[in-house]
C-alpha positions in Angstrom: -36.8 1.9 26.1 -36.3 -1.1 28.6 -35.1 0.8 32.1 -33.0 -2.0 34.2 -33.4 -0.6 37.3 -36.6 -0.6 37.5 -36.6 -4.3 36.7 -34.3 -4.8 39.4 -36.6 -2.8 41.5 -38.9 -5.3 40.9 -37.0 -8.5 41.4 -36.1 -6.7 44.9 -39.6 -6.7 46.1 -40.1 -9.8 44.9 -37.1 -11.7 47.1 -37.5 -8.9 50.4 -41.7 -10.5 50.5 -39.9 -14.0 50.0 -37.6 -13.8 52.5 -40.4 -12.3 55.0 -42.4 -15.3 53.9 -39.4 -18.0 54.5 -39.4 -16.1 58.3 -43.1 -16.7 58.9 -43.0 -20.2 57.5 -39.8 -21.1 60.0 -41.5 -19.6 62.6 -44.7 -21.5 62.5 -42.8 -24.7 62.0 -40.6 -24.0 64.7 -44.2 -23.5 66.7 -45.7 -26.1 65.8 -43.4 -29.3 65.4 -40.3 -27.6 67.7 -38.0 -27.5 65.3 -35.3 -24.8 64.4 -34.8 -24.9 60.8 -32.5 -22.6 58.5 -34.0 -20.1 56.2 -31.6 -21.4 53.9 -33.8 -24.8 53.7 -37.1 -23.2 52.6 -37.3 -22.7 48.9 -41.0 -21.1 47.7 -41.9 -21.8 43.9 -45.5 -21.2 42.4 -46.9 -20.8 45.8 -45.4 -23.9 47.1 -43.2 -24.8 49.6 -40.4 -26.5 49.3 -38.1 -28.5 52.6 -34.6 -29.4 51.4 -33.7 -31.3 55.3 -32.8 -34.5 56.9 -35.6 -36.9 56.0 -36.0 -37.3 60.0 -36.6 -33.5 59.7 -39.4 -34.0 56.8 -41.2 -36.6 58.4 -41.8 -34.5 61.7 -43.1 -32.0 59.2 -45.2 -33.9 57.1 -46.8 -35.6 60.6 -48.1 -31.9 61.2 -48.7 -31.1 57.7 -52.7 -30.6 58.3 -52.0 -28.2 61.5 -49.5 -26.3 59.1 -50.8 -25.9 56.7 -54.2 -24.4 58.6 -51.3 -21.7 60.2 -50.1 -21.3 56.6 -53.3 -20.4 55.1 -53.9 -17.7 57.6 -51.1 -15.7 55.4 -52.1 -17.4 52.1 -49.3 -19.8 51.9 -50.6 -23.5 51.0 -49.1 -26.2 50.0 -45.8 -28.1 51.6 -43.7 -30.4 49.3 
């Protein structure tokens, strides 16, 4: 028989390690490019990052992608859409 808490168990260990990683990822940006993003902003699907900003916002990003993504792959988090 299907237990749904344990599923929901699940799905909350999933989204607590998703949030941590949204935390590390603003930080590093926020170290690297000095820029205080929102959590809220950072969307991780299939091991990719996604940046819903300003397009001014993106660029900055994407100008540092190489250095980012160097920081990123220290925690196994690689690629930035």
């Amino acid at each position: 028989m299907f237990n749904i808490s344990s599923y929901l168990d699940k799905c909350k260990t999933l989204l607590a390690g998703q949030e941590a990683s949204k935390e590390y990822i603003q930080s590093i940006i926020k170290e690297v490019c000095h820029i205080d993003i929102q959590k809220d902003v950072i969307s991780i699907k299939n091991g990719d990052i996604y940046i819903t900003a300003q397009p001014i916002i993106k660029n900055e990003i994407f100008l540092k992608k190489t250095l980012l993504l160097e920081k990123l792959k220290e925690k196994n988090i690689t690629q930035i859409y």
